[in-house]
C-alpha positions as CSV (number, residue, x, y, z in Angstrom):
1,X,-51.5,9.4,32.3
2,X,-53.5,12.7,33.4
3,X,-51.1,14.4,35.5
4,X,-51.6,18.4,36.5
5,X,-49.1,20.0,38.8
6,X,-50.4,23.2,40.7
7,X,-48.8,25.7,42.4
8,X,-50.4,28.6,44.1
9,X,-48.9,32.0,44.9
10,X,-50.9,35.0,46.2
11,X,-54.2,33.5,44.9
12,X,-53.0,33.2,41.5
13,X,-53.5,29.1,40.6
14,X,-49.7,28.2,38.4
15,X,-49.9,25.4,36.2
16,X,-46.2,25.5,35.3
17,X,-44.3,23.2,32.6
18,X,-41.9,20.3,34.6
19,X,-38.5,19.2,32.4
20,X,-37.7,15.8,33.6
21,X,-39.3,13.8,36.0
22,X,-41.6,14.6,38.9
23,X,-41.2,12.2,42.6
24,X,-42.8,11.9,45.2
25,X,-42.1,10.0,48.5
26,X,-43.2,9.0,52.0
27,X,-41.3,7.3,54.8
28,X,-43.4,5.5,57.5
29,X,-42.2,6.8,60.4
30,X,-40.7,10.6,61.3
31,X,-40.8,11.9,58.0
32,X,-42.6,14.3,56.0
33,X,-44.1,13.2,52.4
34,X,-41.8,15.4,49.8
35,X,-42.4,16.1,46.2
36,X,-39.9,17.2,43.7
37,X,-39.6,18.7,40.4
38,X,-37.7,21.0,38.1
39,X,-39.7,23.8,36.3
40,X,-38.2,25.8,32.9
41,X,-37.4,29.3,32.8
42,X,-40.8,31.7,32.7
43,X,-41.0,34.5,33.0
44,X,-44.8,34.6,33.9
45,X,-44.2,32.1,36.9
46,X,-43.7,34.0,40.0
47,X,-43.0,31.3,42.8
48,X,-42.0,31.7,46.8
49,X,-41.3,29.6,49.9
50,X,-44.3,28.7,51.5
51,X,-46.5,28.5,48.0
52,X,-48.7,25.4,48.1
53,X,-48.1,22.6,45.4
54,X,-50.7,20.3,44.8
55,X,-50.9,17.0,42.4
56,X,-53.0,15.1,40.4
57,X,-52.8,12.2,39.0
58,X,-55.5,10.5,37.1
59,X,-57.8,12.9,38.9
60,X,-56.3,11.9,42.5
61,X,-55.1,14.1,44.4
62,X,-51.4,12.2,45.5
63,X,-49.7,15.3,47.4
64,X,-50.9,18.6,48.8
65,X,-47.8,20.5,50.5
66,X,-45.7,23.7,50.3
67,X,-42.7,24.7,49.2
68,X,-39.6,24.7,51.0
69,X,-36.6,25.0,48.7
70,X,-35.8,26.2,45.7
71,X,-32.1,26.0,43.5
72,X,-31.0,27.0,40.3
73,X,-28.8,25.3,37.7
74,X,-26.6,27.0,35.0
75,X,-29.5,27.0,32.7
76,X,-32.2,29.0,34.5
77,X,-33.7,25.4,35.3
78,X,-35.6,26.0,38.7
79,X,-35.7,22.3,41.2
80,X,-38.4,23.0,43.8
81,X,-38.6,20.3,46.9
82,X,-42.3,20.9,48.9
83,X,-43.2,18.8,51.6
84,X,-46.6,18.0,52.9
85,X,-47.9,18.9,56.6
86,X,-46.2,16.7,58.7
87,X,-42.7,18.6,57.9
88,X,-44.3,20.7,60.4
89,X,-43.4,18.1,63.2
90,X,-40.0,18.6,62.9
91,X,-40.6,21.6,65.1
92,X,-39.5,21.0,68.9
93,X,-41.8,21.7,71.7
94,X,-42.7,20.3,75.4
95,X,-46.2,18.2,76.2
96,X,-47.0,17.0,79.7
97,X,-50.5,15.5,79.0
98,X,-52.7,12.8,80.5
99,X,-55.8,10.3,79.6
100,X,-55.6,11.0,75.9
101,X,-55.2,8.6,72.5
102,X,-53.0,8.5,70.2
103,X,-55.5,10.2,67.9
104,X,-55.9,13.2,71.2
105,X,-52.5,13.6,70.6
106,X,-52.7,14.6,66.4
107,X,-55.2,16.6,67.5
108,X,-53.8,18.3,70.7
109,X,-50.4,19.0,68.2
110,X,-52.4,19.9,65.3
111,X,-54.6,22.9,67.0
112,X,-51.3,24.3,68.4
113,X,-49.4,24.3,65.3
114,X,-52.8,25.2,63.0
115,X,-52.1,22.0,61.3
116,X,-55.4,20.6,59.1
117,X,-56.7,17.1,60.4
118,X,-58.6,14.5,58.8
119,X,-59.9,10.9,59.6
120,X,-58.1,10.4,62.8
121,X,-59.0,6.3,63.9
122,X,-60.0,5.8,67.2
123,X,-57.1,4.0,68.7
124,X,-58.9,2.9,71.9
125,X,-55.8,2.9,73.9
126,X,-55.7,6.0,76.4
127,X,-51.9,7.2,77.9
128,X,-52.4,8.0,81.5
129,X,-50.0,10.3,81.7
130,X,-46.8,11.6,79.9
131,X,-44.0,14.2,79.9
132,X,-42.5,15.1,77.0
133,X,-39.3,17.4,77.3
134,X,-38.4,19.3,74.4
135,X,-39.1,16.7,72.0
136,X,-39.7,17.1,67.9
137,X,-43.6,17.0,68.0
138,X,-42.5,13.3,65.5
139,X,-41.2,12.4,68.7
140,X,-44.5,13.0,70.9
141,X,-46.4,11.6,68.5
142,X,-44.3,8.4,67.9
143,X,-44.2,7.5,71.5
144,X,-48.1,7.8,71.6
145,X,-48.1,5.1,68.7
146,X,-45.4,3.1,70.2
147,X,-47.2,2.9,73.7
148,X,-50.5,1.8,71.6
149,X,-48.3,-0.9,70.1
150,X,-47.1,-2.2,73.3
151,X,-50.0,-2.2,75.5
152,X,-53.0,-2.5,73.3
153,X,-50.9,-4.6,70.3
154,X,-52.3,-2.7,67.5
155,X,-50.2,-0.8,64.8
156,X,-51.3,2.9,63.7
157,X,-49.3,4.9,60.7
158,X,-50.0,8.8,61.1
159,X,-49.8,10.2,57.2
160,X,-51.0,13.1,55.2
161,X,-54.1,12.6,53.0
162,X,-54.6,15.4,50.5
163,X,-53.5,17.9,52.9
164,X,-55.3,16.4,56.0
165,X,-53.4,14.7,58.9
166,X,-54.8,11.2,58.9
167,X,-54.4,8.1,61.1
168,X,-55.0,5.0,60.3
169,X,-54.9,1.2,61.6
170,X,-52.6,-0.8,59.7
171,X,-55.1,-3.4,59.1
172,X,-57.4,-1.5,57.5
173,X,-54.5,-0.3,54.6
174,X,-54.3,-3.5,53.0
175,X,-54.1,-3.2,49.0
176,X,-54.8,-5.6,46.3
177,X,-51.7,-4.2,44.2
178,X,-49.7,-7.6,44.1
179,X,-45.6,-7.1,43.6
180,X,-44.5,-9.7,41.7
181,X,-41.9,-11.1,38.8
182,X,-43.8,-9.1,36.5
183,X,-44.1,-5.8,38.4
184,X,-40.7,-5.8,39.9
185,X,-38.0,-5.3,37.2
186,X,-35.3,-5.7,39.9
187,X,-34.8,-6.1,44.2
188,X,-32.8,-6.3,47.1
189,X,-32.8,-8.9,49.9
190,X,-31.3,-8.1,53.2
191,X,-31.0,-10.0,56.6
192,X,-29.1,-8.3,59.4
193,X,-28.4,-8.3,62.9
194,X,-26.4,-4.6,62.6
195,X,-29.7,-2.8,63.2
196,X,-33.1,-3.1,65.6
197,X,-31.8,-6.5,66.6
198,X,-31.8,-7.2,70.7
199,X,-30.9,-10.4,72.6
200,X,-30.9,-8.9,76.0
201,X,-33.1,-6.2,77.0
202,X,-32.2,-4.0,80.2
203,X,-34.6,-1.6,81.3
204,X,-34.5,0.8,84.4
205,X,-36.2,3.3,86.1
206,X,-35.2,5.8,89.4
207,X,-37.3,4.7,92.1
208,X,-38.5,7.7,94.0
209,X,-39.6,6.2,96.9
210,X,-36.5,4.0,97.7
211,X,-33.4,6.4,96.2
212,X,-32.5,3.1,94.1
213,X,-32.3,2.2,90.8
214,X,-35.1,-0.5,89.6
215,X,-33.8,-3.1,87.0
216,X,-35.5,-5.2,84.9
217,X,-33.7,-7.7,82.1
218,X,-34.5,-10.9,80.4
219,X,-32.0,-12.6,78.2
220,X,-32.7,-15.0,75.4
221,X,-29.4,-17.1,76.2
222,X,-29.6,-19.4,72.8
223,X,-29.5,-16.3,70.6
224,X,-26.9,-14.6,72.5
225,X,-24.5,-17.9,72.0
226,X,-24.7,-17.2,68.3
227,X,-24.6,-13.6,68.0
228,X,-23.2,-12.3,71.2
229,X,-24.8,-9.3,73.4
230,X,-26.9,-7.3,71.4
231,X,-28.5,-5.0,74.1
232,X,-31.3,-2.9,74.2
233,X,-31.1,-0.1,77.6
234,X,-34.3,2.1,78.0
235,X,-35.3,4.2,80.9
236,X,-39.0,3.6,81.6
237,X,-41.6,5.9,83.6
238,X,-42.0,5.2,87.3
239,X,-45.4,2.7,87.8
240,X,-44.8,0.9,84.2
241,X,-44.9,-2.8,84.0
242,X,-41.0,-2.9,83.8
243,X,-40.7,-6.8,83.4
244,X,-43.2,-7.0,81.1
245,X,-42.5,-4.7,78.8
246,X,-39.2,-6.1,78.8
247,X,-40.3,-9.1,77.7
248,X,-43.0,-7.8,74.7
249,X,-39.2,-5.9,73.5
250,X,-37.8,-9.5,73.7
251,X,-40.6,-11.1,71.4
252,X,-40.4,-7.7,69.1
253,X,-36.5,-7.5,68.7
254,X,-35.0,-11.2,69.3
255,X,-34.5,-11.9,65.5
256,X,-32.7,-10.6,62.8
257,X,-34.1,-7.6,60.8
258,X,-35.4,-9.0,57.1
259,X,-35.8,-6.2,54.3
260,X,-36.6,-6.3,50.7
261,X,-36.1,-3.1,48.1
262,X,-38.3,-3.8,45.1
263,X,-36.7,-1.5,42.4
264,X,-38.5,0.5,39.2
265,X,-41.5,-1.4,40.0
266,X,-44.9,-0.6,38.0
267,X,-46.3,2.4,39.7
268,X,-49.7,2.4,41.6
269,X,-50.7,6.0,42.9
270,X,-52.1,4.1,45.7
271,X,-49.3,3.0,47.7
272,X,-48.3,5.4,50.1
273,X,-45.5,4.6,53.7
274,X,-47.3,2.5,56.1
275,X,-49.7,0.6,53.0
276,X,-50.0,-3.3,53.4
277,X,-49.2,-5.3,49.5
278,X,-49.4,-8.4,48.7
279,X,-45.7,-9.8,47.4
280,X,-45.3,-12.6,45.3
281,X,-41.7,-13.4,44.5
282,X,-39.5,-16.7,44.4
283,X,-36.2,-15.3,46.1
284,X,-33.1,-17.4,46.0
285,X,-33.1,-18.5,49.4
286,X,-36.8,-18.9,49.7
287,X,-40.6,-18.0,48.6
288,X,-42.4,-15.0,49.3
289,X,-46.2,-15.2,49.6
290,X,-47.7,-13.1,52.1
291,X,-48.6,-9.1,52.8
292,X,-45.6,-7.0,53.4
293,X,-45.7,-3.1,55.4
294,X,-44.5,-0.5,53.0
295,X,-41.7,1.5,54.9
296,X,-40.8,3.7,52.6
297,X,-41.8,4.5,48.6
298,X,-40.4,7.0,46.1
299,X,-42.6,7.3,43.3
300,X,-41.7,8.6,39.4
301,X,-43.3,10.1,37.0
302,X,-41.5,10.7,33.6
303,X,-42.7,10.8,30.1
304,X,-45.8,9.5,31.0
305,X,-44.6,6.1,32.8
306,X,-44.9,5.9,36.3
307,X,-42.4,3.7,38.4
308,X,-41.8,3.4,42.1
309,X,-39.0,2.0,44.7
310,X,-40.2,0.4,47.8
311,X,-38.7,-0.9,50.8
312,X,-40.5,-3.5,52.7
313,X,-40.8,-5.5,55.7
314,X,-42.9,-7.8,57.6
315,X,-43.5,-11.5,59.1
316,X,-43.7,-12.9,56.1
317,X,-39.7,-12.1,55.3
318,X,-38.4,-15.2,56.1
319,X,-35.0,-17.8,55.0
């Protein structure tokens, strides 16, 4: 493999020697790519928060961020963790906008915080209106995506390409990298109802006008028989569709949550949080045969051979 690691510090361009391995992950939602590595004592390296890091592999650029930490071991040995732009949205701010995207939002965020954009997809769902109180700018931007999901049905995944904020439809980050028997050297299969699973959904909202307190539920009463309550209780803006949004959380969260951890499987460069991959794997309880969502991947890269974890999820879990 062709792999260059750069890190620049007050113009001068470091290409510094790594012991060990070098990782990189990405988490789908609310979290910032990070890349990892441990550099050997030199005495011509001169390295600070804030320096950009930037790497290549096979003449790709896979990360562009800056550095955030650095930690010594007894030997000298210096471990340096640099995240990409979007550890920038950890910041907390207030946003009271109205009629923009998804996309108006990256943007809107982006020019405040002097944040580089990229190819930002035209969600063609515009938010009327919405106040966000001291929220994580993850937070504003999540909520824009989560609306676009629940009123226009369609899935984005905000990421960092290269150093450029990007957003992206899901559909369109389908890969031909198939996970299989002969990829995966071992994996995890988990159902569970502990987490993102709701039989009953209560939502409410304080009616202006009347003083009261609006209430909408539905129930899936079969469900509830087997599991118990498992309730979901949201406050929703004044004017929403309370019943029906009620309902689309009903269809989204009445079933048990299905992941799979694929471990030490062959790695691809290409797959990044939010990718779609084809998964091909005869599981005890049942087959698997159909395109799962990448939630999360930590990639490796030591002596040459490149492995990667992944955590996935998607309709076509199923036993």
């Amino acid at each position: 493999m062709d792999i260059h690691l750069y890190i620049e510090n007050e113009n001068t361009v470091y290409e510094p020697v790594v012991e060990g391995s070098i990782t990189w992950e990405s988490q789908r939602m609310g979290q910032p790519g990070k890349c990892s590595f441990t550099l050997l004592p030199d005495n011509i390296l001169k390295l600070e928060e804030g320096n950009a890091v930037r790497l290549d592999v096979n003449g790709t650029i896979v990360f562009f961020g800056y550095i955030f930490e650095r930690s010594w071991n007894s030997d000298g040995q210096m471990k340096v963790t640099a995240y990409d732009q979007l550890r920038y949205l950890k910041n907390k701010d207030s946003y009271n906008y109205e009629n923009k995207s998804a996309g108006d939002v990256v943007r809107m965020i982006a020019e405040d915080y002097n944040l580089k954009v990229g190819e930002l997809e035209n969600t063609g769902y515009i938010i009327e209106n919405r106040n966000m109180k001291d929220k994580s700018l993850f937070d504003v931007i999540l909520d824009a995506l989560d609306l676009t999901v629940m009123y226009a049905g369609e899935m984005y995944i905000l990421y960092d390409e290269a150093g450029k904020l990007a957003l992206k439809n899901i559909g369109n980050m389908k890969l031909d990298i198939v996970v299989d028997d002969t990829t995966a050297q071992d994996y995890d299969y988990t159902i569970s109802i502990d987490k993102d699973t709701y039989n009953q959904i209560k939502l409410y909202c304080d009616n202006e006008e009347t003083d009261k307190r609006d209430v909408y539920m539905v129930k899936h009463t079969e469900n509830i028989n087997k599991w118990g309550i498992l309730q979901k209780d949201e406050a929703i803006d004044q004017g929403v569709n309370g019943q029906g949004v009620a309902e689309t959380y009903l269809t989204l969260y009445n079933r048990p949550t299905k992941s799979l951890s694929v471990k030490s499987a062959f790695g691809d460069v290409r797959i990044r949080a939010g990718c779609l991959v084809p998964v091909l794997l005869d599981i005890k309880e049942m087959k698997l045969k159909n395109y799962l969502l990448v939630e999360a991947v930590s990639h490796k890269i030591e002596g040459g051979v490149h492995t990667m974890d992944l955590t996935l999820r998607g309709a076509g879990i199923s036993g």
